[in-house]
Each structure stands twice: as C-alpha cells, then as structure tokens.
C-alpha positions in Angstrom: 3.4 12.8 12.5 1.2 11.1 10.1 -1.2 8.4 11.6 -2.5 5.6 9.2 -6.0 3.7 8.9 -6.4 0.7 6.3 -9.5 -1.0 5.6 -10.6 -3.3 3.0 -8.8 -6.6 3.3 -10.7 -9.8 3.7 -10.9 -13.5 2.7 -11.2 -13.7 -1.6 -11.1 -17.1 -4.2 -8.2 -16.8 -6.6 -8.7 -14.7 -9.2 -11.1 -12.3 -7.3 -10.6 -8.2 -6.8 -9.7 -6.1 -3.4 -9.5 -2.7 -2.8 -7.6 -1.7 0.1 -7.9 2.0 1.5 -5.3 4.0 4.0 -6.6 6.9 5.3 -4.4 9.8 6.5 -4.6 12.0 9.4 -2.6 14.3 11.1 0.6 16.3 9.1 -0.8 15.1 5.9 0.7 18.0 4.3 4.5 16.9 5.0 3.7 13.6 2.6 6.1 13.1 -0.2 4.9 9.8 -0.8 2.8 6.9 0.4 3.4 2.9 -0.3 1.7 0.0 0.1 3.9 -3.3 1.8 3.0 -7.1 2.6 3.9 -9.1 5.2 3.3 -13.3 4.3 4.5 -15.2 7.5 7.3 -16.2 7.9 8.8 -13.5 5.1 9.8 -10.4 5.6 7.8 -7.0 4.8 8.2 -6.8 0.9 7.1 -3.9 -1.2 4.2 -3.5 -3.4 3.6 -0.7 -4.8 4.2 3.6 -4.1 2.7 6.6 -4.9 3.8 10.1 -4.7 1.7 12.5 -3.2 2.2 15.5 -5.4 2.0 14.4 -9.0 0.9 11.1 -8.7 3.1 9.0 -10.1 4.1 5.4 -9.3 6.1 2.6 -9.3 5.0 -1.0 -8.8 6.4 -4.3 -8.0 7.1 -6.8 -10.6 5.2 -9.8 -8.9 2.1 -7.3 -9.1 2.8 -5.1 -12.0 -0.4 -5.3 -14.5 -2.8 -7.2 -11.6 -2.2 -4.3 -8.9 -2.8 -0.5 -8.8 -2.2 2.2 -6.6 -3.9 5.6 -6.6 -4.6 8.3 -4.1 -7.4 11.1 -3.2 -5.4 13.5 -1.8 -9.2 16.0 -1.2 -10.1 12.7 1.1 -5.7 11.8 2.1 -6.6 8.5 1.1 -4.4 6.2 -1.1 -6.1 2.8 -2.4 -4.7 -0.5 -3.9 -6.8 -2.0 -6.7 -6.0 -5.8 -6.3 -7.2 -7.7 -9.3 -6.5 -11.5 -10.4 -5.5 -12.3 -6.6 -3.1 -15.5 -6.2 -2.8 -17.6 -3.4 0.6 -15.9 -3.1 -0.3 -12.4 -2.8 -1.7 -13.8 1.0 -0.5 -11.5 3.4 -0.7 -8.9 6.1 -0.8 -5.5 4.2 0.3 -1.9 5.4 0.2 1.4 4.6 3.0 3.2 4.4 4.1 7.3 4.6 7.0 8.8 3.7 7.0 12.7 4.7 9.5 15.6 4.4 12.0 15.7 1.5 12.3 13.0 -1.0 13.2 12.2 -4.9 12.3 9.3 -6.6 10.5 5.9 -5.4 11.2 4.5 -2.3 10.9 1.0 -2.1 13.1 0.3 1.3 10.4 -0.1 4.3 12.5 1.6 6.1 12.9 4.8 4.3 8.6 5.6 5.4 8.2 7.2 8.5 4.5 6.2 9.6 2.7 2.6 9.0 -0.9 1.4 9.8 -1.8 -1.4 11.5 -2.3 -4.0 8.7 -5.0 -5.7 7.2 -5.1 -9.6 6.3 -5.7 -10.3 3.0 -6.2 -14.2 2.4 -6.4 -15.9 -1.4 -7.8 -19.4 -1.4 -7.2 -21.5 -4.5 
C-alpha cells in the first residue's frame, strides 16, 4: 500500500497562486501514476490533473489546463500542483491520488487509483 500526505492548501483572493504537495510512503515503487482530484460540496470528486510516475508525463483537465500544473520528485515521492490564476470555482477539497501496479495511459476515473490522502481545503474568495 501506498499511504498519502498533502499539504499546502489554504484560504487565497482570486487570481492568487497555490502549491499543493502529496507525499508518498510506503510501496512507492509499485506507482504507475499519481493524480490530483477536487471535491466542491455538493459535487462529486472531479479530476484535475495526473502524472505518471516513470516518464513524467501528464494530462490535465480542461477547466485547469494553462492555470494548473502537475509535477513530481520522485528522489523526495512527492507530486505537486502549481495552482495559478485561482477562481472562486476551483474552491474545493483537494486529494491526492495513487494509482500502482500495471497501467497504460491516463487515468482520469477516481476510481481506477488505489490510495488517497486525506484532503486539503483550498478556498478562492472573489
């Protein structure tokens, strides 16, 4: 199993920058890939954005494609999403996501990750 630690979120003005962090523990060298997911009330989980471990390449949503970035340090198992030009929409819970064992392509189904952190709130006032 692969246990998951994010950090970062807080309360921002629109417009502002994040930069969440998820750190990985445990089997970290079963990952194929990691994601990022949100969580607005009410909504249900949606993706964001995923990274695969080996290579590094990634796919990103549209709503946050050009304002969002993910990236990873696999020496520290750590993934990150850059959050710039935050909306009042991107408000959210935020998890981290880990998909191990086999895989090809991107995975944007939540429920195609096997491990998830806890969340962290992430609020945009206007």
């Amino acid at each position: 199993q692969v246990q998951l630690v994010e950090s970062g979120g807080g309360l921002v003005q629109a417009g502002a920058s994040l930069r969440l962090s998820c750190a990985a523990s445990g089997r970290t060298s079963s990952l194929y890939s990691m994601g990022w997911f949100r969580q607005a009330p009410g909504n249900e989980r949606e993706f964001v954005a995923t990274i695969k471990w080996l290579g590094g390449s990634t796919s990103h949503a549209d709503s946050v494609k050009g304002r969002f970035t993910i990236s990873r340090d696999n020496a520290k198992n750590t993934v990150y999403l850059q959050m710039n030009s935050l909306k009042p929409e991107d408000t959210a819970i935020y998890y981290c996501a880990a998909k191990t064992g086999f895989g090809s392509g991107f995975y944007v189904g939540a429920a195609r990750y096997n491990s998830w952190g806890q969340g962290t709130q992430v609020t945009v006032s206007a």
